[in-house]
C-alpha positions in Angstrom: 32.6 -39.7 27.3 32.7 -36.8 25.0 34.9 -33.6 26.2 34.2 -30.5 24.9 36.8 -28.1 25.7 34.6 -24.7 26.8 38.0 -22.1 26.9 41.1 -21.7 25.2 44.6 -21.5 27.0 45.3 -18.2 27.3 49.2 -17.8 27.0 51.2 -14.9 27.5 50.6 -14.3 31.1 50.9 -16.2 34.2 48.1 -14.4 35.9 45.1 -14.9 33.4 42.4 -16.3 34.4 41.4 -19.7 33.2 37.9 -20.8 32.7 37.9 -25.0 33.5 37.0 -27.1 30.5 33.3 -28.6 30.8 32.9 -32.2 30.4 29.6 -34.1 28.5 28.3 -37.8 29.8 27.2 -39.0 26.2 27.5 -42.6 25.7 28.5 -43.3 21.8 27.9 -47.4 20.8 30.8 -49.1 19.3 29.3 -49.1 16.1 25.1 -48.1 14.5 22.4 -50.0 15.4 20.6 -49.9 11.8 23.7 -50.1 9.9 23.3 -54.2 8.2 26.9 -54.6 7.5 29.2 -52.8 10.1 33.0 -52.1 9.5 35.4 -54.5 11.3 35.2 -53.4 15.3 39.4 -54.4 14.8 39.3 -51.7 11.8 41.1 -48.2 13.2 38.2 -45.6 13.7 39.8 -43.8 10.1 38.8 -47.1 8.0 35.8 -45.2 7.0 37.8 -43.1 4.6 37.6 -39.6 4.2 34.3 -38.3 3.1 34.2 -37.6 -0.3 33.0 -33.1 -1.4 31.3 -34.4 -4.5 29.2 -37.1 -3.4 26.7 -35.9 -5.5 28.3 -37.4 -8.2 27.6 -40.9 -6.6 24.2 -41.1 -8.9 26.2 -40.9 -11.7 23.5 -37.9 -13.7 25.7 -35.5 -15.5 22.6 -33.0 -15.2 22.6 -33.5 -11.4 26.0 -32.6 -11.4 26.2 -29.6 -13.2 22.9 -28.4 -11.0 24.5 -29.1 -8.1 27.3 -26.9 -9.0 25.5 -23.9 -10.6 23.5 -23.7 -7.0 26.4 -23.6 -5.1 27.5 -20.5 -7.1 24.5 -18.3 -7.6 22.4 -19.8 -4.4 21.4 -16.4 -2.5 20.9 -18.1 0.5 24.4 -19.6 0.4 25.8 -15.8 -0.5 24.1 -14.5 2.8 25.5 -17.1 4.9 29.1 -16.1 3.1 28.2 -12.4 4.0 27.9 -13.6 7.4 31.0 -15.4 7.7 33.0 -11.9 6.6 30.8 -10.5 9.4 32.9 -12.9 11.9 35.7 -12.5 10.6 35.7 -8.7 10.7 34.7 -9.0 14.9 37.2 -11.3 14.9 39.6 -8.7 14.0 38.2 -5.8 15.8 38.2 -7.8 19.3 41.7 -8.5 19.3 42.5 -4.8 18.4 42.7 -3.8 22.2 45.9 -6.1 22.7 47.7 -3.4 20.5 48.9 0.1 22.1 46.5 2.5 20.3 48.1 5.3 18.6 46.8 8.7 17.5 48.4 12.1 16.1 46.4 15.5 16.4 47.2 18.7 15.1 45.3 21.8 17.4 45.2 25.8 17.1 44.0 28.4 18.9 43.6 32.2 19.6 41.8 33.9 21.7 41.7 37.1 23.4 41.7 38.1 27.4 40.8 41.4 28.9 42.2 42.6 31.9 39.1 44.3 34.4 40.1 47.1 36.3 43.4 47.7 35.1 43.1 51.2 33.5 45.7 52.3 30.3 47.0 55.6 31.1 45.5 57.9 27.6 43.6 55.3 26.8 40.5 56.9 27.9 37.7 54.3 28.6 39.1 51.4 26.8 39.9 48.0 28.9 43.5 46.5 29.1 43.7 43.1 26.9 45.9 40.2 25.4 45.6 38.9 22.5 47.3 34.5 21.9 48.1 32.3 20.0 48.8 28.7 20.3 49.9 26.0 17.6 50.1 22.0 18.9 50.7 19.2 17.5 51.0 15.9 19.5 51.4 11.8 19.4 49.1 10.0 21.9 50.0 6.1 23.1 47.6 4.7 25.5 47.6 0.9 26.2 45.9 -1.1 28.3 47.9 -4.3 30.1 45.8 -7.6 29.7 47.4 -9.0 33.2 44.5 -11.2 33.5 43.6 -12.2 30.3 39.7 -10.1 29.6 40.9 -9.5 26.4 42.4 -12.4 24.8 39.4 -14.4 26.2 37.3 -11.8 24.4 39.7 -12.3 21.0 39.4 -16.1 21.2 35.6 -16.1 21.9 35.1 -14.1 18.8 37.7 -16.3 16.8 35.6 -19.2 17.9 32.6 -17.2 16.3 34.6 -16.9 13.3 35.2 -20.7 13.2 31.9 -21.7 13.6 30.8 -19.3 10.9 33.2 -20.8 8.8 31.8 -24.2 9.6 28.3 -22.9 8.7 29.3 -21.9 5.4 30.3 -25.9 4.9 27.3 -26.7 6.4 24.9 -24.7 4.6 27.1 -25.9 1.0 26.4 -29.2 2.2 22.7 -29.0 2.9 22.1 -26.9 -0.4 23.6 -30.0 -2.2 21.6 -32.1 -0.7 18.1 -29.8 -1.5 19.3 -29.4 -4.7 19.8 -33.3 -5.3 16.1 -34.1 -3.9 14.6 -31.4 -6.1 16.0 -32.7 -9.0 14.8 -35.8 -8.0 11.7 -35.4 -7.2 11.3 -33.4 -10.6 12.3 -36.3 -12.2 9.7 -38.3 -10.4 7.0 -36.0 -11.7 8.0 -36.0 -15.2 7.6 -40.1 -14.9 4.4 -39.7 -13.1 3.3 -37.4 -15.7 3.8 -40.3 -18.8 2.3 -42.9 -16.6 -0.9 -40.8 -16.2 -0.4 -39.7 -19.9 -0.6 -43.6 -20.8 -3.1 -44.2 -18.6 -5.4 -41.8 -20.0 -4.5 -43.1 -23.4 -5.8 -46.9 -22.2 -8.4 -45.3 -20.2 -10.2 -43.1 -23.7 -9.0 -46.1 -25.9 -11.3 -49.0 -23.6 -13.9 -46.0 -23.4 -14.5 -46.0 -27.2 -14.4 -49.7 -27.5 -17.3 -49.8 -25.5 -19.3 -46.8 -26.9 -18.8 -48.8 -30.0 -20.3 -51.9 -28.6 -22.9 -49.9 -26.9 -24.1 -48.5 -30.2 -24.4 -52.4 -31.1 -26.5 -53.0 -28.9 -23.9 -55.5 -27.1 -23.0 -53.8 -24.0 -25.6 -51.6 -21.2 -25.6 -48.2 -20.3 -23.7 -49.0 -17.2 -20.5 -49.5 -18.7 -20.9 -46.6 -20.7 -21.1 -44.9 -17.6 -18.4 -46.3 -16.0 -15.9 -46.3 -19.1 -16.8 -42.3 -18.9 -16.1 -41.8 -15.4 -12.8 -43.7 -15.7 -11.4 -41.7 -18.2 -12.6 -38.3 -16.5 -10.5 -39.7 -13.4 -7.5 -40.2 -15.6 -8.0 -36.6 -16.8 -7.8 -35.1 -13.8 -5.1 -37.6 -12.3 -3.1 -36.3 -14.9 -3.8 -32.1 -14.7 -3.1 -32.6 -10.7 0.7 -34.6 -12.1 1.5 -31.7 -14.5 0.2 -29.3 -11.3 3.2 -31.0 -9.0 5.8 -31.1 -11.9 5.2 -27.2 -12.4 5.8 -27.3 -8.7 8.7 -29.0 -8.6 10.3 -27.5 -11.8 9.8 -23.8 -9.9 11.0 -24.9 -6.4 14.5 -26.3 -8.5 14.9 -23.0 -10.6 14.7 -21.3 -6.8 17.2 -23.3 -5.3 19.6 -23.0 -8.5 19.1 -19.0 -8.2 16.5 -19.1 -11.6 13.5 -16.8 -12.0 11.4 -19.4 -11.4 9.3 -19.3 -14.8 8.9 -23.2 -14.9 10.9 -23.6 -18.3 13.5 -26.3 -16.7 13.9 -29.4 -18.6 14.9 -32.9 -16.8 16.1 -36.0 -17.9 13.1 -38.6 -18.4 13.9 -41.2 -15.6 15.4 -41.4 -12.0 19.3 -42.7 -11.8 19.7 -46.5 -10.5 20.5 -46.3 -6.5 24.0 -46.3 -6.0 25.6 -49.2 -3.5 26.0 -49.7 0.2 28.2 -47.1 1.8 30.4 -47.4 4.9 28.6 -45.2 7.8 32.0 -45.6 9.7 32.1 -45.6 13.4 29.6 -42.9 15.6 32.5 -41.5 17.3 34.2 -40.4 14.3 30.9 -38.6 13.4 31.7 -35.7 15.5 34.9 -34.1 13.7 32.8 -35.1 10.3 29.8 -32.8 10.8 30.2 -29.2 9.7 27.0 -28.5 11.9 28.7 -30.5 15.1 32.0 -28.8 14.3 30.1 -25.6 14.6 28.1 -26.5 17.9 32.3 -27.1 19.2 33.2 -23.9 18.0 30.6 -22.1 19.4 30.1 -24.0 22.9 34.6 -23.1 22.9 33.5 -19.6 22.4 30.9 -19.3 25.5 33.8 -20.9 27.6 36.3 -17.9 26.8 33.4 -15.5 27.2 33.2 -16.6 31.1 36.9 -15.9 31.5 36.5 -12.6 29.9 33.7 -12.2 32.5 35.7 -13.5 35.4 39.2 -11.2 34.7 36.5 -8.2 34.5 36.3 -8.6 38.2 40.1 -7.8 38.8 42.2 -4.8 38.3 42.6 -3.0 35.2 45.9 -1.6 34.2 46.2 1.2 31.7 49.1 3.0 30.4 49.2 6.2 28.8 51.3 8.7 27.4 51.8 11.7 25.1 54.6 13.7 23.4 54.5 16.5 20.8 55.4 20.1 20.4 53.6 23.6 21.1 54.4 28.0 20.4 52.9 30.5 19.6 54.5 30.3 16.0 53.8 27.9 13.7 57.7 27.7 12.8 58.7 27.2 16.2 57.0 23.2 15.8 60.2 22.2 13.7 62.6 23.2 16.6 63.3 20.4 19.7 63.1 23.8 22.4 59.3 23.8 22.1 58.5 19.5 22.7 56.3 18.6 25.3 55.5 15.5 26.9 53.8 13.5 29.7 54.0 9.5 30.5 51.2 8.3 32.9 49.6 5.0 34.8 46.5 4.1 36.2 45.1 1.2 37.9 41.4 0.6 38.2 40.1 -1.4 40.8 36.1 -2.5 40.4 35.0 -2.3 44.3 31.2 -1.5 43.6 28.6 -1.6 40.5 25.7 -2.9 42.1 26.6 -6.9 41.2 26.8 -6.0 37.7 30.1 -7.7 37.2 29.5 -11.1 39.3 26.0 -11.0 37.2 27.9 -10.9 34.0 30.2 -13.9 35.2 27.0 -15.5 36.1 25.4 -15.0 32.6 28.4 -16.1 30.8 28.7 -19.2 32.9 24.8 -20.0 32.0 25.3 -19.2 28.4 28.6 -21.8 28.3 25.9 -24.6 30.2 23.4 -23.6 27.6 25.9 -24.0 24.5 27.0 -27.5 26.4 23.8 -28.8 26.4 22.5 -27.8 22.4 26.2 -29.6 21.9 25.1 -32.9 23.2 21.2 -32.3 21.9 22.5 -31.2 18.1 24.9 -34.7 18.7 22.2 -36.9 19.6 19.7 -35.3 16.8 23.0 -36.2 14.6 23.3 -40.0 15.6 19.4 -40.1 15.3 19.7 -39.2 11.6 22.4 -41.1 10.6 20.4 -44.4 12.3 17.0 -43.1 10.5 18.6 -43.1 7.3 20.7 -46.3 7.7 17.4 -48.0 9.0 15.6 -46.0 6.0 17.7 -47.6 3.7 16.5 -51.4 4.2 13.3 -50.5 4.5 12.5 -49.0 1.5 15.0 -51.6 -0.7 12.3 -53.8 0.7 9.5 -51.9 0.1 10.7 -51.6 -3.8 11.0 -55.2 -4.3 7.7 -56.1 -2.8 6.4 -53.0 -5.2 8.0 -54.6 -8.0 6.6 -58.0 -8.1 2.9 -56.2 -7.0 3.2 -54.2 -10.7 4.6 -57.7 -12.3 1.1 -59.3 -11.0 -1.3 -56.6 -11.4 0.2 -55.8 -14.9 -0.8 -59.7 -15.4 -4.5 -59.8 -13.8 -5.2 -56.1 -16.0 -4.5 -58.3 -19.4 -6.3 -60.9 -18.1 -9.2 -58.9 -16.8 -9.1 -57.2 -20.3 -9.1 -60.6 -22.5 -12.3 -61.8 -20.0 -14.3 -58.6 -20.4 -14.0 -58.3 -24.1 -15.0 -62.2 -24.8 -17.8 -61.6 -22.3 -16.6 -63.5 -19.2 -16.6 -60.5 -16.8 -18.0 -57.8 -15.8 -16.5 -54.4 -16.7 -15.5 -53.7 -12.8 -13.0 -56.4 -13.0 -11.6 -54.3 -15.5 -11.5 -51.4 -13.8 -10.5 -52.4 -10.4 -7.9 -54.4 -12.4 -6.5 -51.5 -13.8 -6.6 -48.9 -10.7 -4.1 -51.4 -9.0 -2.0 -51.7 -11.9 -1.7 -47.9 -11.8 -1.8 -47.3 -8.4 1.3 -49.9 -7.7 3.3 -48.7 -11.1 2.7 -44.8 -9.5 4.0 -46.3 -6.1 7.0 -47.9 -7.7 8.1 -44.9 -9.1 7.8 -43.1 -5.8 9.6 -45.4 -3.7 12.0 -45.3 -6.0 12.7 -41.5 -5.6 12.6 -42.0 -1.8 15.5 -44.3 -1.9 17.7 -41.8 -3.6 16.5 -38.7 -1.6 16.9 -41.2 1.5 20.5 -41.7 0.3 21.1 -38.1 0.4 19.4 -37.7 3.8 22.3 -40.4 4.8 25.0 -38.7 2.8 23.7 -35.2 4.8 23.7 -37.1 8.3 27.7 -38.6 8.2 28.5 -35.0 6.8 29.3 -35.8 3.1 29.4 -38.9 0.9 31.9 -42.0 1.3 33.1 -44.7 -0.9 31.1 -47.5 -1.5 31.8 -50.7 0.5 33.2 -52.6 -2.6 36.1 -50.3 -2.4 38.9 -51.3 0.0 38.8 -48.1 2.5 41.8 -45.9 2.7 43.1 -44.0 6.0 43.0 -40.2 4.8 46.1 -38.3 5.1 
């Protein structure tokens, strides 16, 4: 059972109102499913290890590395998220301004002039009786407001659980900008392989096409073959411009994600890194604290909790205390002298009675919202169990799928040479050759892709446990 704690003690006052903390029915398995080797059940739930920031540095490419690293730093996406966190934390700040007296000074002058109706000035003739005053003020205003039940440290800690979980974004969005980085890269890689394979294969595929134009020139071979040695190498052609087409692609969307104009002038290196080892998934329940977007679900579902206790202390009375001293003539001198100060000290209590259910409708809201966040908690947990058994399960699959790859290039590499040698001493017929040599290029092309796949599913594992862990060779270490 997983408890998610939906408000924060309020302390300071006996009277504030206290919003119960929500609990989740979410059964978590003792260990993964899809995981083939499991940790020790007697292990403690830390013998994962710690995950490990750089785990990019698992594949062991220097050029990944320094890729990685340059998109964290100029990333725009990554600088708008930042932006947003700064955005929390200046709410954060502003909400918990109201538990401090708020203090102003003014400075005021006036003059005006009265007249006096019907009071006549003996030789005046028809002029009207009038005053002329001044008045020169200057004051200090206090005015505080007593949180007896708590409305606004519940509204302080919901928006410093806003804060958190924008601070938890930022991690998140880091880590997920690794990870795209790490499958562009990849997958760049991939089409700069897939590009020499179709390079080469147009190479054989024009080379068998003039052997046989030769050889139909002789005399020793039909029209048919001609045909079809023509063809073959058109296919080539255009397998090849639709390879160049996808490494453009994937050189642009890289240059993008690194903060680049993408101009499609990025170099990689010629061939995919090895897969790096078995890792240690750990134990489901300690995926919880280990997932910046999870912690973030926590922080926010924490938030919504407080925001139903701000809701519920609107309902009660609202104490406010104000007051005001300062000094006030005629002259502006007289302001420095004690005989001319001025004060007043005052209290009020405000006590909701009617607003046409707007108040018990904003508890109501608040206390939807906080079942809303509780229930994207447990859906954004499950979705994060679901990917860490994908990949896990992803992982044998396609080591599989690779062998069996491998050993179907090893034979077709062998019938293409075979097919070859029969054709040219006139013991076949030129579609043995060719359907010889689709499968060896179809498989090799296949290879290569499967290959990618198994390190971008290794990421898509890395992204799932919320960053990268030792391999299992290494004896595990509790972290600190």
């Amino acid at each position: 059972m997983i408890t998610a704690s939906a408000a924060l003690a309020l302390t300071g006052c006996s009277l504030a109102v206290r919003e119960p903390a929500r609990e989740l029915e979410l059964e978590v398995p003792v260990g993964w499913a899809a995981e083939e080797s499991p940790p020790a059940r007697e292990a403690p739930p830390t013998a994962a290890g710690a995950p490990q920031d750089r785990w990019w540095e698992s594949f062991e490419a220097a050029q990944l590395t320094g890729f990685v690293e340059e998109a964290l730093g100029n990333n725009y996406d990554l600088r708008a998220t930042s932006h947003r966190l700064r955005q929390a934390e200046v709410r954060a700040r502003i909400a918990g301004a109201e538990l401090s007296p708020q203090i102003s000074a003014g400075l005021n002058a006036s003059r005006g002039r009265r007249n006096f109706i019907g009071f006549p000035i003996f030789g005046g003739g028809e002029s009207v009786l009038s005053s002329t005053s001044s008045n020169i003020g200057v004051s200090l205003d206090i005015s505080w407001e007593a949180d007896v039940w708590g409305r606004i440290r519940a509204g302080r800690e919901a928006a410093a659980s806003d804060r958190d979980a924008a601070r938890w974004d930022v991690q998140g969005a880091q880590l997920s900008l690794a990870g795209q980085t790490a499958k562009a890269w990849f997958a760049l890689v991939e089409a700069r392989q897939q590009v020499r394979l179709a390079e080469k294969t147009l190479e054989s595929r024009t080379q068998t096409r003039e052997k046989i134009e030769r050889r139909y020139q002789l005399g020793l071979r039909g029209g048919l073959d001609l045909r079809l040695a023509r063809s073959n190498e058109a296919a080539a052609e255009a397998t090849l411009t639709a390879r160049l087409q996808q490494e453009d692609g994937a050189r642009r969307q890289l240059e993008i994600l690194l903060g680049r104009y993408p101009g499609g002038s990025l170099e990689a290196q010629a061939t995919l890194p090895p897969s790096p080892g078995p890792v240690q998934a750990g134990l489901p329940a300690e995926l919880i604290a280990r997932r910046p977007d999870l912690r973030a679900t926590d922080r926010r579902l924490a938030g919504a909790g407080a925001r139903v206790a701000q809701a519920r202390a609107a309902l009660y009375p609202a104490l406010r205390l104000t007051g005001s001293g300062g000094r006030t003539s005629e002259e502006l001198g007289d302001l420095l002298s004690g005989d001319f100060s001025v004060w007043s000290l005052a209290s009020g209590l405000l006590q909701p009675i009617f607003q046409g259910g707007r108040l018990r409708a904003g508890v109501e809201l608040a206390s939807a919202s906080a079942d809303e966040a509780l229930a994207l908690y447990a859906q954004a947990a499950l979705r994060a169990f679901s990917e860490v058994e994908g990949s896990l399960a992803a992982e044998g699959f396609l080591r599989r799928r690779e062998a069996a790859l491998e050993r179907a290039v090893h034979q077709a590499t062998a019938a293409q040479k075979t097919a070859e040698r029969r054709y040219s001493s006139g013991l076949a017929e030129y579609l043995e050759v060719l359907e010889s040599q689709r499968q060896a290029f179809q498989f090799e092309s296949q290879l290569l892709e499967v290959r990618r796949l198994r390190l971008t599913s290794r990421v898509d594992l890395y992204l799932a446990l919320g960053g990268g862990f030792p391999p299992a060779s290494e004896s595990p270490k509790a972290p600190s």
